[in-house]
LUMZALUM-294820 format. One record per residue (C-alpha): residue number from 1; residue in one letter; x, y, z. Coordinates in steps of 0.5 Angstrom, whole numbers, plus 500, padded with zeros to 3 digits. Layout:
<vexlos>
- k,r,px,py,pz
- NUM,A,X,Y,Z
...
</vexlos>
This chain:
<vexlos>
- k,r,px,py,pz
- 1,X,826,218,423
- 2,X,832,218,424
- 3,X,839,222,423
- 4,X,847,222,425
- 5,X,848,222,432
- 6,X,856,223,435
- 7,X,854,217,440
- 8,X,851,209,440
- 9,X,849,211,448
- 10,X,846,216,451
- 11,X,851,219,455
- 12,X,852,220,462
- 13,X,857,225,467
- 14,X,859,231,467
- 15,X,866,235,469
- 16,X,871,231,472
- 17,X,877,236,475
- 18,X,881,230,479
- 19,X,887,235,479
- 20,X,883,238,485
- 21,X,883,232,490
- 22,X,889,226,492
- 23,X,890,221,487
- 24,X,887,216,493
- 25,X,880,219,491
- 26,X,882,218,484
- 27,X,880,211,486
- 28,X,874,213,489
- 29,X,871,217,483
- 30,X,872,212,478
- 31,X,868,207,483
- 32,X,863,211,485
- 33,X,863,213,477
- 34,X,860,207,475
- 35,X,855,206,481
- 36,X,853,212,477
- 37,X,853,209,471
- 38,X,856,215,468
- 39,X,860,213,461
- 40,X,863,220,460
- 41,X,868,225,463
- 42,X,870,232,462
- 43,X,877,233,464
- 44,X,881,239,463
- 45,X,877,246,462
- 46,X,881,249,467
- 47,X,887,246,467
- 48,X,892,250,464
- 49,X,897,252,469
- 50,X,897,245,472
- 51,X,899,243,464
- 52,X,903,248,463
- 53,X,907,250,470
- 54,X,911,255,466
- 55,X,911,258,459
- 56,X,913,252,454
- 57,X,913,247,460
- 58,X,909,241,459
- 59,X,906,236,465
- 60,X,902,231,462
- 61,X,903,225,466
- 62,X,898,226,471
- 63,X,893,227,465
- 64,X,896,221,462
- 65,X,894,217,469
- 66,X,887,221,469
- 67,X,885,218,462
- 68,X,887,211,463
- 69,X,884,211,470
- 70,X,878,213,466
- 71,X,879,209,460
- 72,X,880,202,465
- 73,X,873,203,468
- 74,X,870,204,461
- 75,X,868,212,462
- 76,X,870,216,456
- 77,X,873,223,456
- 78,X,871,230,452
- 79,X,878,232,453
- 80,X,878,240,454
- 81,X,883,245,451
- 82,X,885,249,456
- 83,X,885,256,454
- 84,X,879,259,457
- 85,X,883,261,463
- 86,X,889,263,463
- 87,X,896,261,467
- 88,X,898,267,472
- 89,X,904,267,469
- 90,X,902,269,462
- 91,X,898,275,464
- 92,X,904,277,470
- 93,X,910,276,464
- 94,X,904,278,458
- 95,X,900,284,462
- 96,X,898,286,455
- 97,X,894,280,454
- 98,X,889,282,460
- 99,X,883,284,456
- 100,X,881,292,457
- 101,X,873,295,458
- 102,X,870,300,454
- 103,X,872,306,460
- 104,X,880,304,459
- 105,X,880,300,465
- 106,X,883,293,465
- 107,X,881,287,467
- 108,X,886,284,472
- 109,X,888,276,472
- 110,X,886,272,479
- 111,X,879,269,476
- 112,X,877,267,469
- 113,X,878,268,462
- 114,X,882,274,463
- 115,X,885,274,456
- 116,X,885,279,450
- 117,X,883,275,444
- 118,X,887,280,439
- 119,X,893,278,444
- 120,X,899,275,440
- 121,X,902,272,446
- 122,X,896,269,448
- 123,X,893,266,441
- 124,X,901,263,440
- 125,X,900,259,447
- 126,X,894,257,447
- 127,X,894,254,440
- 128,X,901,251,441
- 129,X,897,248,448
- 130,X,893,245,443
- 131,X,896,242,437
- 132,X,901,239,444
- 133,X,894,236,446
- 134,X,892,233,440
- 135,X,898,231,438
- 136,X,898,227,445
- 137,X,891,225,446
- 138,X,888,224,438
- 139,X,889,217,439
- 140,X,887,215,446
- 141,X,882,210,447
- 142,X,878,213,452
- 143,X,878,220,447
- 144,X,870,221,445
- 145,X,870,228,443
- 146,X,874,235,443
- 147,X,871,241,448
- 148,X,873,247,445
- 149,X,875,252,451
- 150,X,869,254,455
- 151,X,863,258,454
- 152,X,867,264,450
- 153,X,864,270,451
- 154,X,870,275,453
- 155,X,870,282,449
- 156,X,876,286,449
- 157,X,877,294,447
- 158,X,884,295,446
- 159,X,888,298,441
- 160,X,890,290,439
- 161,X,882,289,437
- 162,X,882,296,435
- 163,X,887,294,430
- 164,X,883,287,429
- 165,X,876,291,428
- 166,X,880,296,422
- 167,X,882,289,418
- 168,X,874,286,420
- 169,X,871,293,417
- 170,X,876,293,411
- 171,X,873,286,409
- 172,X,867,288,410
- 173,X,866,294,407
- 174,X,872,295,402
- 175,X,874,302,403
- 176,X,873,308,408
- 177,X,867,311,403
- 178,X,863,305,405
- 179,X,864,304,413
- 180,X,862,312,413
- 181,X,856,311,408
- 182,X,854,304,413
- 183,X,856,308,419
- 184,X,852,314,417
- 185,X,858,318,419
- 186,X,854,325,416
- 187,X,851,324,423
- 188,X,855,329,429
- 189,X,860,330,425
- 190,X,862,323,425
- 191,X,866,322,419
- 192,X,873,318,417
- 193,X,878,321,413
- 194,X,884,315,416
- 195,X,882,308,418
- 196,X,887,309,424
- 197,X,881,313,427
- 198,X,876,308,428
- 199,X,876,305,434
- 200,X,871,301,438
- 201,X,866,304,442
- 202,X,868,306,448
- 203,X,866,311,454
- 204,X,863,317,450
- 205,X,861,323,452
- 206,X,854,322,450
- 207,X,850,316,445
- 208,X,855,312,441
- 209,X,853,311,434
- 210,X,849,305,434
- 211,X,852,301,427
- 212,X,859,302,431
- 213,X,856,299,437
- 214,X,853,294,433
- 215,X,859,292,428
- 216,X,863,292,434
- 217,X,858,286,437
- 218,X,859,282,431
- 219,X,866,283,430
- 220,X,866,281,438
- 221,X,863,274,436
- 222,X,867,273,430
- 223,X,874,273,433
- 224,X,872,269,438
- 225,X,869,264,432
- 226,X,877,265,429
- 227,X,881,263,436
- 228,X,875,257,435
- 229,X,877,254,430
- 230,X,885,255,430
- 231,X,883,250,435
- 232,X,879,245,433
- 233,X,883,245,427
- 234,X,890,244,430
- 235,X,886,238,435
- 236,X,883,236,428
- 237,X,889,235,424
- 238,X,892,229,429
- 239,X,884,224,428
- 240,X,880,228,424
- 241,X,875,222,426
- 242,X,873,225,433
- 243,X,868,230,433
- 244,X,870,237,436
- 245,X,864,242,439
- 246,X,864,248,444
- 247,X,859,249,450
- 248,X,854,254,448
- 249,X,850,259,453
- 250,X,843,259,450
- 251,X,840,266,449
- 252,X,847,268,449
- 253,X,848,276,446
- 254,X,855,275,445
- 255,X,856,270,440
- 256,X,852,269,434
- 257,X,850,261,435
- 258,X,847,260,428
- 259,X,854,262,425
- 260,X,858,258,430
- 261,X,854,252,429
- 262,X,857,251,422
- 263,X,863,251,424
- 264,X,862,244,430
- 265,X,860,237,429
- 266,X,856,237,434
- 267,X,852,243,438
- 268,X,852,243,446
- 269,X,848,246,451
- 270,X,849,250,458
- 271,X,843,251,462
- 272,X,843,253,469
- 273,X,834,255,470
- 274,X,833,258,477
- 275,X,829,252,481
- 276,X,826,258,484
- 277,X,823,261,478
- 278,X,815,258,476
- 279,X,817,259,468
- 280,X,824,255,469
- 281,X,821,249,465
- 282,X,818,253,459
- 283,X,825,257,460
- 284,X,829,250,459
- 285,X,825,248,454
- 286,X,825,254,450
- 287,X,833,254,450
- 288,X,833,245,448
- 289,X,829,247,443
- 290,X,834,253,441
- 291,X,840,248,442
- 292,X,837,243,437
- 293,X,835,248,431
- 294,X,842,249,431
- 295,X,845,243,429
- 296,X,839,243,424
- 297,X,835,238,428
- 298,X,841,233,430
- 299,X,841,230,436
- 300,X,845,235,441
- 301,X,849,235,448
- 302,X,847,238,454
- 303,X,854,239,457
- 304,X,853,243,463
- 305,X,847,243,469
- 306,X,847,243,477
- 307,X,845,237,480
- 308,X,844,241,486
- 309,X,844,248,486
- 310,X,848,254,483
- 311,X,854,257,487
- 312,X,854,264,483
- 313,X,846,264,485
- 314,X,845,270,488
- 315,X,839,265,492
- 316,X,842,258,491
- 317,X,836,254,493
- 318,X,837,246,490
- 319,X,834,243,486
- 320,X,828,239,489
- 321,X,827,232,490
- 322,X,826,229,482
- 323,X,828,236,479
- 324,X,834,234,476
- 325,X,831,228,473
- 326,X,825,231,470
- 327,X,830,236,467
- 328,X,835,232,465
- 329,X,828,228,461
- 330,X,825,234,459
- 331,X,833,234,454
- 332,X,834,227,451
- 333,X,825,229,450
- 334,X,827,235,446
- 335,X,832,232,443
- 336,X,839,231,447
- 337,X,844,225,446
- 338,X,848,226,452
- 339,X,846,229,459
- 340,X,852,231,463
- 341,X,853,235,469
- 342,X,858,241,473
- 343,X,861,237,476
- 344,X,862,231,478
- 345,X,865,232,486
- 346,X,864,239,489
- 347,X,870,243,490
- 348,X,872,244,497
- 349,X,876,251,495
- 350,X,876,256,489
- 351,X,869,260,487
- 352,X,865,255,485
- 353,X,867,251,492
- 354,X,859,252,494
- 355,X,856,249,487
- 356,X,853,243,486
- 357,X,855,237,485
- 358,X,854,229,482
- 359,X,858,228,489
- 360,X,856,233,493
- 361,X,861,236,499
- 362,X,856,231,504
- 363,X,859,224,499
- 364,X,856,218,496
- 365,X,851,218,501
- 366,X,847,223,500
- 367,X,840,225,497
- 368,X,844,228,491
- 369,X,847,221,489
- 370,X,843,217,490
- 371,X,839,221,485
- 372,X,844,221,480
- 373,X,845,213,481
- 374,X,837,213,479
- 375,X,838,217,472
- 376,X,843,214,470
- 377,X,840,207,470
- 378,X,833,211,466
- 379,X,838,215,461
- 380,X,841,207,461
- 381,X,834,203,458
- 382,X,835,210,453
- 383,X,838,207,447
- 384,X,833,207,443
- 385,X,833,214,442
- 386,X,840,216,439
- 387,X,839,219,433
- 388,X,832,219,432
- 389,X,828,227,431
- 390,X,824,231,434
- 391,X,818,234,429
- 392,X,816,241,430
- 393,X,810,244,425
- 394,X,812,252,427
- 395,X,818,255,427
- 396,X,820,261,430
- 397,X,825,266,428
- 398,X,830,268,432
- 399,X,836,272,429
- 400,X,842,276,433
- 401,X,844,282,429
- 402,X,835,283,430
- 403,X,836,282,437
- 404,X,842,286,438
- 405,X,840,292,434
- 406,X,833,292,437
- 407,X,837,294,444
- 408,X,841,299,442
- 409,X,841,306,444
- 410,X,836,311,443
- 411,X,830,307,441
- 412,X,822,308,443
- 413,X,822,304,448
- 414,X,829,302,452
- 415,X,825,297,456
- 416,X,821,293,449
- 417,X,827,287,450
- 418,X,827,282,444
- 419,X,828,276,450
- 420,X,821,278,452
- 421,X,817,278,445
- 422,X,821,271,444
- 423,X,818,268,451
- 424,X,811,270,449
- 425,X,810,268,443
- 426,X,814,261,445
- 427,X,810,260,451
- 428,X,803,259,449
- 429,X,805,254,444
- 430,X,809,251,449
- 431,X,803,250,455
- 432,X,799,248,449
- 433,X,804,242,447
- 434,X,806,245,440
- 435,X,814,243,438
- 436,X,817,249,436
- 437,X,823,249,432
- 438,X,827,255,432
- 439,X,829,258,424
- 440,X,833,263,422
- 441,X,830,268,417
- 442,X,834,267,412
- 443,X,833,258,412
- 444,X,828,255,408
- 445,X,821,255,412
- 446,X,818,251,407
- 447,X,816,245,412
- 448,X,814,249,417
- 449,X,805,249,417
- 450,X,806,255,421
- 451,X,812,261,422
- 452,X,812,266,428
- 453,X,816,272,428
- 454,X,816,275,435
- 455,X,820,281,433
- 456,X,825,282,427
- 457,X,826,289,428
- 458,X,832,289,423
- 459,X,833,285,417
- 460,X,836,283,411
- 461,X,833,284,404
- 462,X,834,277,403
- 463,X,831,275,409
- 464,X,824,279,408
- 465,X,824,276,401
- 466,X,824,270,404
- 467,X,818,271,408
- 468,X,814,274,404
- 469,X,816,268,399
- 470,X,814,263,404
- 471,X,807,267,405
- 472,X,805,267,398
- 473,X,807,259,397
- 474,X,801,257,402
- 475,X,804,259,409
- 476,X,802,262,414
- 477,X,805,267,419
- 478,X,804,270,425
- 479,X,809,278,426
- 480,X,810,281,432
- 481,X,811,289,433
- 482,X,817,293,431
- 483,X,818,289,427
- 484,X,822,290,419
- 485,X,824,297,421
- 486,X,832,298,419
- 487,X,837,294,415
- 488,X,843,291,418
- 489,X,847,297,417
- 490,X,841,300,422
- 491,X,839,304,416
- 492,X,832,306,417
- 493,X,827,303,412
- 494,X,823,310,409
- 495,X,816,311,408
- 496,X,811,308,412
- 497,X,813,302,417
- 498,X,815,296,416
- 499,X,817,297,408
- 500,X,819,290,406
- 501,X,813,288,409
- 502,X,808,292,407
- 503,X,804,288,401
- 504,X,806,283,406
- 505,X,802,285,412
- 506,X,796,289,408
- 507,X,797,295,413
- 508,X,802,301,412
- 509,X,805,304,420
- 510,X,806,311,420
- 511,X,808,312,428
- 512,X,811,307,433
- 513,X,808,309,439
- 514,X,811,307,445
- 515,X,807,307,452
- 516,X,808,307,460
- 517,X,804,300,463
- 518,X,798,302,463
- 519,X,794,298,459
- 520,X,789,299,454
- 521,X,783,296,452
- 522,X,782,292,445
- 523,X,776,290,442
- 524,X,775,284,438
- 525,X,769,281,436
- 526,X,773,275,434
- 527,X,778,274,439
- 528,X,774,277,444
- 529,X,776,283,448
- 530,X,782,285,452
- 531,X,788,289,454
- 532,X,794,290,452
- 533,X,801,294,455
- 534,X,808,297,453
- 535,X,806,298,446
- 536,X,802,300,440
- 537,X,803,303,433
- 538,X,800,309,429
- 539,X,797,304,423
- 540,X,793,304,417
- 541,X,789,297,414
- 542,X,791,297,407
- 543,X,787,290,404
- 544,X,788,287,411
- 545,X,782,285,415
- 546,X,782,289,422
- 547,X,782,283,427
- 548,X,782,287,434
- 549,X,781,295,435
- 550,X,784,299,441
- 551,X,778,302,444
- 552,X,782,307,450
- 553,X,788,311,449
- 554,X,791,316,444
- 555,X,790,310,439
- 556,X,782,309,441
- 557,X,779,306,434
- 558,X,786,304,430
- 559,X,787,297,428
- 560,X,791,292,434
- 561,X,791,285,431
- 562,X,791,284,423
- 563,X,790,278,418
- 564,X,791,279,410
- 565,X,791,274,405
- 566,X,797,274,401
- 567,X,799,269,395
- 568,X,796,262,398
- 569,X,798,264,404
- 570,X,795,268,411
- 571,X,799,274,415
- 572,X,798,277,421
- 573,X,801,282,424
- 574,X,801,284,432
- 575,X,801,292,433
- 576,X,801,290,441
- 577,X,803,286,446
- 578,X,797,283,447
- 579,X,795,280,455
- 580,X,798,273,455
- 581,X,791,270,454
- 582,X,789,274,448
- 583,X,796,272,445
- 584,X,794,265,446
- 585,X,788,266,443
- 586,X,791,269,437
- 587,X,797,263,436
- 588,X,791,259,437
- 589,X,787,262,432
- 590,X,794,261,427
- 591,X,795,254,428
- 592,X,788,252,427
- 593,X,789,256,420
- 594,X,795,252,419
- 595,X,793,246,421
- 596,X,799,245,427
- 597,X,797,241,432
- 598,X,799,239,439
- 599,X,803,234,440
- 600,X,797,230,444
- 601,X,791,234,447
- 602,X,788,235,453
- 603,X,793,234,457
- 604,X,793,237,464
- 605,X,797,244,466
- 606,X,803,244,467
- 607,X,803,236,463
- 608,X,808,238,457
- 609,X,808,232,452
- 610,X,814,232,446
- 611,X,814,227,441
- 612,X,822,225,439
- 613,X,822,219,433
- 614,X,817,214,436
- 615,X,817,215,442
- 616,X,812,220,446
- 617,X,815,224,453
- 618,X,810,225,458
- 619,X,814,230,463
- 620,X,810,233,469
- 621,X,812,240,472
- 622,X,807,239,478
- 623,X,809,239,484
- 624,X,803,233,484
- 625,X,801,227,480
- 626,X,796,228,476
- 627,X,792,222,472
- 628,X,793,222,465
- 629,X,785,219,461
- 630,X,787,214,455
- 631,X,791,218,449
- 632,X,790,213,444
- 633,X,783,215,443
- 634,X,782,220,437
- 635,X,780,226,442
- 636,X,778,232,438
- 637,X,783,237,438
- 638,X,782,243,442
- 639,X,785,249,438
- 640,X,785,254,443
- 641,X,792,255,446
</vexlos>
């Protein structure tokens, strides 16, 4: 089991700012650093005002004696285009390139990223900084790999990305008939006669129309896609050899990840969980998970972690003894390639002068570094796992236009959030040791055993025939709530909830009923009794067999819990959000149906087992060691999640 990986060795490091520091420390780094066993440094994210001290002035020469240095020491470089922040003097001789908020007030320069995308002034600067590296560093020996800016995610409300949203609506929807139609226009008098009225959503006197808002959440994402890829094509053109990725953020809102994946060469990771939070694990391993599924299961990067603690934290408590190590393991486990870290050395000055470090503000003799010298020698004995896969037997569909469109104004419920239903759902299968991929609703799920649909509150056309299409085939299928409500023009689907799933799901919905948290009673002789909360639904059994009933409340005796037969295949539907035990027992239920079983059974709580190629990864997130029995025995398989 193999696939394409972007290294032969697991690689080891972090961010490296050497323009922060004397070159005598220069020196230090690079000894300390193979101590470390690190074989790979990110170098220049931020740089630009030292690259370019003014407009069209390069100084590249302490940057070239930075990637000798490393290179004479056998560490590679992810060489960073600059152009996430800008240099004071492009925003002071500029102003229009600082982005706006939707209130009108601009967002001054003085911390980062404090750029408009539809900037003119700022595209041509950064795209020639760029070419300038490419043109520089394409061929240099220590050159592993491009890094696209960092972290993208600003949005801007100006009359420039005004002007770049018309264009973007154009090509959408052809003509001012079509916006007005997809928009729904006839709506408060909304209705457009020019394109140069539309503009983005902006401080309004009441609610803004939610398919502007939505569009505007699309388009925010695919220009920032657009100044990506000038980047990395102008960097790619000099050695179309070295692969070229950006840092994505997870569950991030802001950038659709499934699109921008197509356009890298290899998906990378920043993830920053809370030592503090008893769920950081299931967390981590939820946004691992996510990160694989976008390259289509290749091997991937994790770009960014603490060592130490967050600065930006509100409670920057550390990480444990062991802790980064464990997680760091928990990566490569589920399907990483590289594990590298923010930063090497603790910045003395600046905002993050409080964040954690490989080479703590206390130096080389420290807790921190004695731990970074002890995981670089384990991911060292690694190799054997470059490249290899990680099998998953469930998919769980995660789409942004559905998670975006389920938060907008003015719906049922404003505290139903689509996070939420996709850590419920995943949580069980996590505890019980289930891999779980991550699909979009659209991509071909015919290898999976098992589909879990959290929330799809908006889909495609396209999307719900594939369902239905994976159902009748022989899958299997577990949808939570609110789910195939409106179209991506947020049109609502008429006659009897959810339209495209109906047949699907055996059950027609006529009211969405929204609750407060108090819970109510579900009885079922199947998946014994118990309680459920925030949400229910009006619904009618049409074919489906009725699992579980609500027993209390305004919906005393309507169906909670549903499962239907449809072609060769098994539906559920969840009308509810069941307690956390009564979900487990349900997924519990499916996958037993399905056939998707734990990567080993009967491991202690907390104990989480992954299998990548021929290897099994036993991680302990207990704060005591536990005993493992014998696992090459063939134990009975415990369904009950």
């Amino acid at each position: 089991m193999s696939s394409s990986s972007f290294t032969d060795r697991i690689l080891f490091g972090g961010d490296y700012n050497p323009e922060q520091w004397p070159r005598e420390v220069w020196e230090e780094d690079m000894a300390l650093m193979r101590q470390a066993g690190v074989n790979l440094a990110t170098v220049g994210v931020f740089s630009w005002a030292m690259l370019e001290p003014t407009p069209g002035v390069y100084e590249f020469e302490w940057l070239d004696e930075v990637l000798d240095l490393l290179h004479a020491n056998g560490i590679g470089v992810a060489l960073a285009t600059p152009t996430a922040s800008t240099p004071p003097w492009m925003n002071h001789r500029w102003p229009e390139t600082l982005p706006q908020n939707p209130d009108g007030t601009i967002r001054t320069y003085g911390s980062r990223n404090a750029y408009c995308p539809s900037s003119s002034v700022y595209r041509e600067f950064a795209d020639k900084i760029s070419d300038a590296l490419g043109g520089r560093y394409a061929h240099h020996p220590a050159l592993r790999m491009w890094h696209i800016g960092n972290e993208f995610g600003t949005v801007c409300h100006c009359d420039r990305c005004a002007a770049r949203f018309r264009t973007w609506l154009q090509v959408r929807y052809g003509d001012l008939d079509g916006l007005n139609e997809a928009w729904g226009t006839a709506f408060w008098s909304q209705r457009y006669s020019d394109w140069d009225e539309v503009i983005p959503p902006r401080q309004v006197q009441y609610v803004i129309n939610p398919t502007q808002d939505l569009d505007y959440q699309r388009f925010a994402s695919d220009l920032l896609l657009g100044g990506f890829i000038a980047e990395r094509d102008l960097v790619r053109s000099h050695n179309p050899a070295i692969p070229v990725t950006t840092n994505f953020m997870g569950f991030f809102k802001g950038t659709d990840s499934w699109r921008w994946a197509r356009e890298e060469d290899l998906v990378s990771l920043d993830t920053y969980p809370d030592p503090n939070d008893p769920d950081a694990a299931r967390d981590n391993a939820m946004t691992h998970d996510l990160t694989r599924s976008l390259g289509g299961g290749k091997p991937w990067l994790l770009m960014e972690q603490s060592p130490a603690g967050a600065g930006w934290r509100h409670i920057a408590t550390p990480k444990r003894r062991g802790l980064n190590q464990l997680w760091s393991m928990q990566a490569v486990a589920r399907g990483a390639d590289g594990v590298l870290h923010f930063q090497w050395r603790a910045s003395k000055q600046g905002a993050e002068r409080t964040h954690g470090a490989m080479v703590p503000h206390a130096g080389p003799d420290s807790r921190v570094f004695r731990e970074i010298c002890q995981l670089g020698k384990q991911l060292a004995q690694l190799d054997d796992v470059i490249g290899t896969n990680v099998a998953a037997e469930v998919a769980i569909l995660h789409d942004w236009d559905a998670w975006r469109a389920v938060e907008l104004d003015h719906q049922p419920h404003s505290g139903f959030r689509y996070l939420d239903r996709i850590r419920e759902y995943y949580t069980p299968l996590w505890r019980a040791n289930i891999t779980a991929d991550f699909a979009h609703p659209e991509a071909d799920l015919s290898t999976y055993k098992l589909v879990v649909v959290p929330n799809l509150y908006q889909v495609t056309d396209v999307a719900a025939a594939n369902l239905v299409r994976y159902v009748e085939r022989g899958g299997h299928l577990v949808m939570g709530p609110f789910s195939g409500v409106s179209d991506p023009d947020e049109r609502i689907r008429l006659g009897g909830h959810p339209v495209p799933f109906r047949e699907l799901l055996g059950l027609r919905i006529e009211e969405y009923w929204p609750l407060p948290d108090e819970p109510l009673t579900v009885e079922s002789a199947e998946l014994g009794d118990f309680t459920a909360a925030t949400w229910a639904e009006w619904l009618t059994a049409e074919g489906a067999t009725v699992v579980a009933t609500f027993t209390s409340g305004p919906l005393s005796g309507i169906p909670a819990v549903l499962r239907n037969s449809h072609g060769e295949g098994t539906a559920w539907y969840v009308a509810t959000l069941p307690e956390p035990a009564a979900l487990a027992r349900i997924l519990g239920a499916a996958c037993h149906a399905a056939g998707a079983e734990p990567v080993l059974p009967g491991l202690p709580p907390r104990v989480e087992a992954i299998r990548r190629g021929d290897k099994v990864f036993l991680l302990n997130h207990d704060d005591e060691s536990v005993q493992i029995r014998d696992l090459t025995q063939d134990a009975a398989q415990d369904t009950a999640l």
